[in-house]
TINU-618659 format. One record per residue (C-alpha): x, y negated, z negated. Coordinates in steps of 0.05 Angstrom, whole numbers, plus 5000, padded with zeros to 4 digits. Example, Ala and Ser with C-alpha at 12.3 -4.5 7.8 and 13.67 -1.06 7.14 Angstrom:
BEGIN
524650904844/527350214857/
***
This chain:
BEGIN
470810998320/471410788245/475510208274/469709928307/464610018261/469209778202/469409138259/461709078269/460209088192/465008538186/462508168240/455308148221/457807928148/461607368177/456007088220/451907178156/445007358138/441006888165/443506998242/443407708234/437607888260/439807418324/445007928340/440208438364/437307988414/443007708433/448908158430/455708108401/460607748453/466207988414/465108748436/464308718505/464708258572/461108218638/467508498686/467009118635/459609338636/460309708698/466210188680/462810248605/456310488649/459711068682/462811308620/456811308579/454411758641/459212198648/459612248557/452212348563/453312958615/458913268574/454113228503/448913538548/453714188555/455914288485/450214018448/446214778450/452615068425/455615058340/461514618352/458714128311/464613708308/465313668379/458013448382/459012918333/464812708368/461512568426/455612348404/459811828373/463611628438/457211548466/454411018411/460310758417/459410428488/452910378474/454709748423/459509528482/453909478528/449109158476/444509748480/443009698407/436610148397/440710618441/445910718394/441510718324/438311318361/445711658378/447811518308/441511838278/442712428320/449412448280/446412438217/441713008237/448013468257/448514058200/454113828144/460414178165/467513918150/469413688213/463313158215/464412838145/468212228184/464112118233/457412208192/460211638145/461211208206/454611398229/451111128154/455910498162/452010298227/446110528223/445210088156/447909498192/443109618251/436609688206/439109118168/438908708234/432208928258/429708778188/428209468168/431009368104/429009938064/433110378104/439409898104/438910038036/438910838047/444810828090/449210258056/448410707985/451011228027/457310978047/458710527979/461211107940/466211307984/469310608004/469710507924/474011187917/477610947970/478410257943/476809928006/474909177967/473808808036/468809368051/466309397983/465408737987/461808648044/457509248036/455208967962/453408367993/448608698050/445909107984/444208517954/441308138009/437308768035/433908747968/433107847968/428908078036/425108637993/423708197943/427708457886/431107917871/433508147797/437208707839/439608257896/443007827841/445808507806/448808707876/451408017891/454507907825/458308647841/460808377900/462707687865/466908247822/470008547875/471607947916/474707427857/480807207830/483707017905/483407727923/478107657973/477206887984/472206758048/467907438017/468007007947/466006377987/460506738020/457607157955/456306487930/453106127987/448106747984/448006717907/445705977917/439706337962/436206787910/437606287852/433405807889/428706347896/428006517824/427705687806/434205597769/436405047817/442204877777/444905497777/443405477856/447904897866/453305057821/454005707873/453305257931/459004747912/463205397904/461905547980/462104918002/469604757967/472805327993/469805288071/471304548071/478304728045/479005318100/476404748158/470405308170/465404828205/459305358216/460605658145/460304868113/454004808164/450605468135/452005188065/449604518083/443204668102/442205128039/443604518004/438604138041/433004568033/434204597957/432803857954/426703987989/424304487938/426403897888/422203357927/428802917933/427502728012/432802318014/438402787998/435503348039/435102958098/441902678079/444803388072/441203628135/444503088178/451703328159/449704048176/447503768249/453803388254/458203948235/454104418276/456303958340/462903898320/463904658327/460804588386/456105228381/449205018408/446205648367/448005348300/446104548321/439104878333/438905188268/440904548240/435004248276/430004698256/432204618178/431203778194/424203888231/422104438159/423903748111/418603318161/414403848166/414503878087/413703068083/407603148127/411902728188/408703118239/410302788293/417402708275/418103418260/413903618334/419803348366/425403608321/422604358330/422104198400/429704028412/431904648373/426204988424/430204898482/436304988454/433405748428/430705848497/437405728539/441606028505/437306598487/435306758417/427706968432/427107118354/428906368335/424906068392/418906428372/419906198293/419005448315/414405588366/410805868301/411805218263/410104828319/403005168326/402205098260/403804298259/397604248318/392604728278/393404138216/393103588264/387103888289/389804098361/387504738362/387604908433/395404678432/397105078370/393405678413/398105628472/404005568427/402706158388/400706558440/408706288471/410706498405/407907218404/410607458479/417707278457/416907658388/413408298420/421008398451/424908398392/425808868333/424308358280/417108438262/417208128196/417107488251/412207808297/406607918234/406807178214/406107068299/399307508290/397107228229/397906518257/393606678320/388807038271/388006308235/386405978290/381706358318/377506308253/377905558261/375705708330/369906058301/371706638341/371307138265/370607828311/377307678344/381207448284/378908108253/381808548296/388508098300/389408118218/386908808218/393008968259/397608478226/395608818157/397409558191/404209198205/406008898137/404809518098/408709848148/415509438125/412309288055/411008548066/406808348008/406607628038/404407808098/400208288068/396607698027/395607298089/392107818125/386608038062/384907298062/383807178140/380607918134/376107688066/374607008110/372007318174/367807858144/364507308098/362906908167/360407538201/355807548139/359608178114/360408008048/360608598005/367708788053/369308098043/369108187974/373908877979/379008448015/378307907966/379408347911/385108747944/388108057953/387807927876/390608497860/396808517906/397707747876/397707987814/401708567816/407807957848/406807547785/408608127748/413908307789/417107607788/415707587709/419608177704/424407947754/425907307717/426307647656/430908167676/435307467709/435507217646/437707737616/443607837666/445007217663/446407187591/449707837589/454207567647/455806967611/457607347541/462207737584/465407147616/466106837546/469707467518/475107437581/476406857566/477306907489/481407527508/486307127546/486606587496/488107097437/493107397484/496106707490/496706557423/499507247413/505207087469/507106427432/506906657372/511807067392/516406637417/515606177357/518206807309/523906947352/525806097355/526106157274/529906767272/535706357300/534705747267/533005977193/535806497135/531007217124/527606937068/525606357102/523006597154/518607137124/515506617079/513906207145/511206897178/507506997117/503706347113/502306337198/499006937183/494506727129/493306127170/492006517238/487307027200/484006417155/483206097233/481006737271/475406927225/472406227215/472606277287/468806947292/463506657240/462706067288/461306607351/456707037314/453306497296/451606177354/451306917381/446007057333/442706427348/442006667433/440107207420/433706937370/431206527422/432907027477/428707507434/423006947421/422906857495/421807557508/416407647460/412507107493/413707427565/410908047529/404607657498/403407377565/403207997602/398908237559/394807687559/394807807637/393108447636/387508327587/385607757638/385908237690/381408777669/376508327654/376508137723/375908847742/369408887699/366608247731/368408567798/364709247778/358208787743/357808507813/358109077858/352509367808/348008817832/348409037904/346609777890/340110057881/342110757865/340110887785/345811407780/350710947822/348910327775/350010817709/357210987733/359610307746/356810097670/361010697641/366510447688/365709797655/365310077576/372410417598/375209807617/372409387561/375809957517/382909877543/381909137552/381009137474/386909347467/390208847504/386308297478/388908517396/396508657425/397207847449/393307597394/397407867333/402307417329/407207987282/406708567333/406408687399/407109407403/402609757349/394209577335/391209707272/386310247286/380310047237/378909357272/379009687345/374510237319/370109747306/369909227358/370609807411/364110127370/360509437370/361209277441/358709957462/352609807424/351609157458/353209527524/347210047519/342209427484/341209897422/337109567374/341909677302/334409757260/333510427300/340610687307/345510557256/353610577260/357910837206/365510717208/370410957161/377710917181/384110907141/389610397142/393110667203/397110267253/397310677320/402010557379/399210317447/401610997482/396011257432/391010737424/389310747506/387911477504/384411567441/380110897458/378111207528/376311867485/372211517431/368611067483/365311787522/364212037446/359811457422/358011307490/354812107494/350811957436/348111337454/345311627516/343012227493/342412477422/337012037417/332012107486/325711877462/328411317427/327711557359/331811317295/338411557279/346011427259/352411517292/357811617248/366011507267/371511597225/379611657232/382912007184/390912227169/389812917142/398013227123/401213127193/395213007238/389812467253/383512697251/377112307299/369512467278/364712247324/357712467290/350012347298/343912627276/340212617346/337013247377/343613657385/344814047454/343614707467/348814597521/353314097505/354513557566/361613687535/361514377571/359014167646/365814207690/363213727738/363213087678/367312607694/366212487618/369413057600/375413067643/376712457614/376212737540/379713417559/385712987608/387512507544/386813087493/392313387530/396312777525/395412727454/397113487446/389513427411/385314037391/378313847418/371914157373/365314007387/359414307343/352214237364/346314397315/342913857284/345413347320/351913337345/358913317324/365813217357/372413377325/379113147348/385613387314/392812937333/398613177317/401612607268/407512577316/402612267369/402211727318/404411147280/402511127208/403110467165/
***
């Protein structure tokens, strides 16, 4: 059993990511022939009969023993959804010692199953499973190969700092000749998420790698695979001529393999550089070779990707009756596969063209599906296809206040990727560097243990060549002269050390500005969003809680705005200026004329973190906002009075004014949002909250100085 699992991991690895999801459709030939499917029939039926009488009973072992049998053929007979269910009845067995074997078997193809149907999230589950236990049983091919499905399950997620981590473990695993065709291929997909994350150099360097040793191992399909990774990184580039160039020799080597499969792919990777040089015609008739090819041989999930391209060529060209027909092809070949990362963009296509149709009711319900489907495998692309088609049709059905909740769920999903790939290019970066400093100090290791080696040899030549003295004076002086040498050279490296890390730090800071700058950027948008839906409510109430919505998002947004624009600190804010500009704007907010009501600030020198800024910002804005609306109802004169205070280990907030005072306190109604607010962010600040009512009202909030940064 382990034996053929073992063999199917290895397989799909060989054949490589980008066919893997073929092998569902079309089966491994490898595992199983024609003459045999018969015989392998009547022993899944009579394995299936014998699990039927023992799988009631607490032999578990014997359960999971036939249960794996039973997946077992299944794979033989291509019957893959089959065996993923068998192998998750494993998994589902209690734990008793005689499964442990065949449960790790169980994880090792189930996570090469999802991985093929695209369900990547689990691959990742199941391959986490299995990697402690091939590293304590230093299985490197294994290791290896299970690294590398790691970090290509997360390139398909998206998390493409962690599917460089992964790949760079495998890279680990897999160097110094140990594993040579894993090395090869580590690179190649190396090359991949580089390109991803824009450092083309570093892309190619990977890709040269892959390509020297699969040219040196006469590997035709691997150099094809390579070769049209190359290509499409000169597309990215905009150098046509080298793209094309490259994409030719992965055709040519494709047909001297002689697999039709990979001349098709080959094809397809020539009609995306037309397609990109807006050669429709010329790229119609690439996509529809590679077509045929996909639909003799079969590979439904490949012919439905260029029928998908080709619909999408008509809809530009204005055909949109032919781009119809072809999508429609498109769709009923997807529908009977497992990948539905392909079978959303199908959806989403059709859903375009029946808005330029003008047909808005049916692309609805199409995206509306399609968007059910992407959050089902968390596919933030497809996700931000579908809000705009959905946005789109709702504004021509006249719905515009839902087109504006699509529009504005679409802006927020696209901003929550910018951060992600900030964060992810930081965090490459930083790898990167580290990875490099580490390289640098192997190789300084071996050159010190050189020089140790000769040196050496060198003492042992004199011994036989020169009297005791002499050579003692000699030692003496290489000494001097090696230490003199060594720590000149360690001032060089800490140096130039020194100097990385500056600008690594300077470029860190500025990724830090600019998120806060974003984030500023974004709230604001937020408070645009909420001015606007104001406008299209009539409700009094409704229109009151959106404004205090706003004030709370003006108050963070504050913060934001003084973090990005100091150019000495990004992490703490002076409290006395955002006291005051916080104060200000509230005034503004409410239009209270300053001749009638009058703000007094005092606040000390105090510099306060952000994790106690946000908090005690959202807490001041109720405060002042409270006595703006209602210490002074009839509109009579008044003062409101704020001041921050260190007081031996606490700060101390007073919010004051001289209105009417409450008999009740609005602090004291459960049911004020207001007050949950004040009472939720007390609690985070470990506050003591004391409100006094009389004349006027006054509001009391003690921090512990621990909550705090003093300057």
């Amino acid at each position: 059993m382990r034996y053929l699992v073992c063999i199917l991991l290895l397989f799909g690895h060989a054949l490589g990511h980008a066919q893997s999801r073929q092998q569902v459709n079309r089966g491994t030939h490898d595992l199983s022939s024609e003459e045999s499917k018969p015989q392998a029939q009547v022993e899944l039926s009579n394995l299936l009969q014998l699990y039927n009488e023992y799988k009631e009973g607490s032999d578990y072992a014997r359960q999971a023993s036939i249960l794996a049998d039973i997946s077992e053929v299944q794979l033989k007979l291509k019957k893959y959804q089959d065996s993923k269910h068998t192998y998750e009845l494993i998994e589902q067995l209690p734990d008793d010692p005689g499964t442990n074997e065949i449960k790790f078997d169980a994880y090792s193809a189930l996570a090469f199953l999802n991985f093929t149907q695209a369900n990547y999230t689990k691959s990742l589950e199941y391959y986490k499973r299995v990697l402690p236990q091939l590293i304590e049983d230093e299985k490197t091919a294994y290791i290896c190969s299970t690294l590398d499905y790691i970090g290509l399950s997360f390139y398909h997620l998206d998390e493409l700092d962690s599917a460089y981590h992964y790949l760079n473990e495998s890279m680990r695993y897999s160097q110094g000749g140990v594993h040579p065709y894993s090395e090869a291929k580590t690179h190649n997909h190396l090359g991949v998420v580089c390109a991803r994350l824009e450092d083309y150099t570093q892309s190619m360097n990977h890709y040269l790698a892959a390509i020297k040793f699969f040219l040196a191992d006469s590997n035709l399909i691997q150099t094809s695979l390579v070769s049209q990774n190359i290509a499409r990184l000169f597309a990215a580039r905009g150098d046509w001529s080298r793209a094309e160039e490259y994409s030719d020799e992965a055709l040519s080597l494709a047909e001297k393999a002689n697999l039709v499969s990979y001349r098709a792919r080959a094809l397809s990777v020539k009609g995306d550089i037309y397609m990109k040089r807006e050669e429709y015609d010329l790229a119609l008739r690439t996509y529809q070779e590679a077509l045929e090819i996909y639909k003799s041989v079969p590979i439904p999930v490949s012919a439905a990707r260029v029928l998908r391209k080709m619909s999408e060529i008509e809809l530009l060209s204005e055909n949109v009756k032919a781009a119809e027909l072809l999508i429609e092809d498109a769709i009923s070949l997807s529908q009977g596969t497992e990948d539905m990362q392909n079978h959303i963009w199908n959806q989403l296509t059709l859903a375009n063209i029946r808005l330029s149709q003008g047909r808005a009711a049916s692309a609805l319900d199409i995206a509306k599906q399609g968007l059910l489907d992407a959050k089902q495998i968390s596919g933030a692309s497809q996700m931000l296809e579908a809000y705009r088609i959905l946005s789109d049709a709702h504004a021509r059905l006249d719905k515009h206040e839902t087109a504006l909740q699509y529009l504005k769920s679409k802006e927020e999903l696209e901003d929550r990727r910018i951060k992600k790939q900030q964060m992810q290019s930081m965090h490459y970066i930083e790898a990167k560097f580290n990875r490099l400093e580490q390289e640098k100090e192997i190789s300084e290791l071996a050159a010190e243990n050189l020089a140790k080696d000769q040196a050496i040899q060198k003492q042992r030549s004199l011994q036989r060549t020169i009297s005791l003295v002499a050579l003692a004076f000699l030692l003496f002086t290489l000494l001097m002269y090696w230490f003199y040498r060594r720590q000149k050279k360690l001032s060089d490296q800490i140096s130039q050390q020194n100097r990385v890390i500056a600008d690594s730090l300077d470029e860190k800071e500025n990724l830090i500005r600019e998120i806060h700058h974003r984030v500023k950027n974004n709230l604001q948008v937020v408070s645009s969003l909420l001015n606007l839906q104001s406008k299209l409510i009539q409700d009094e109430e409704a229109k009151k809680a959106i404004k205090e919505g706003q004030n709370r998002v003006r108050s963070m947004a504050l913060i934001h705005q003084n973090l990005y624009m100091d150019a000495n600190n990004l992490q703490e804010i002076e409290a006395s200026d955002y006291i005051q500009r916080l104060c200000q704007s509230l005034f503004h907010s409410y239009k209270v004329d300053a001749d009638h009501i009058s703000l007094e600030t005092s606040v000390d020198d105090v510099v306060l973190d952000i994790d106690t800024i946000i908090p005690l910002g959202l807490i001041l804005n109720e405060l002042v906002s409270n006595s703006l609306k209602h210490a002074f109802p009839q509109g009579e004169d008044g003062s409101i009075q704020v001041s921050l205070t260190e007081d031996q280990n606490a700060l101390v907030l007073k919010v004051a004014d001289n209105g009417v005072g409450l008999e009740r306190p609005v602090y004291d109604k459960k049911d004020s949002f207001g007050m949950k607010l004040i009472e939720n962010f007390s609690r985070k600040l470990k506050a003591n909250l004391q409100v006094i009512s009389g004349q006027g009202t006054t509001t009391i909030l003690t921090i512990p100085y621990a909550s705090s940064t003093a300057a």
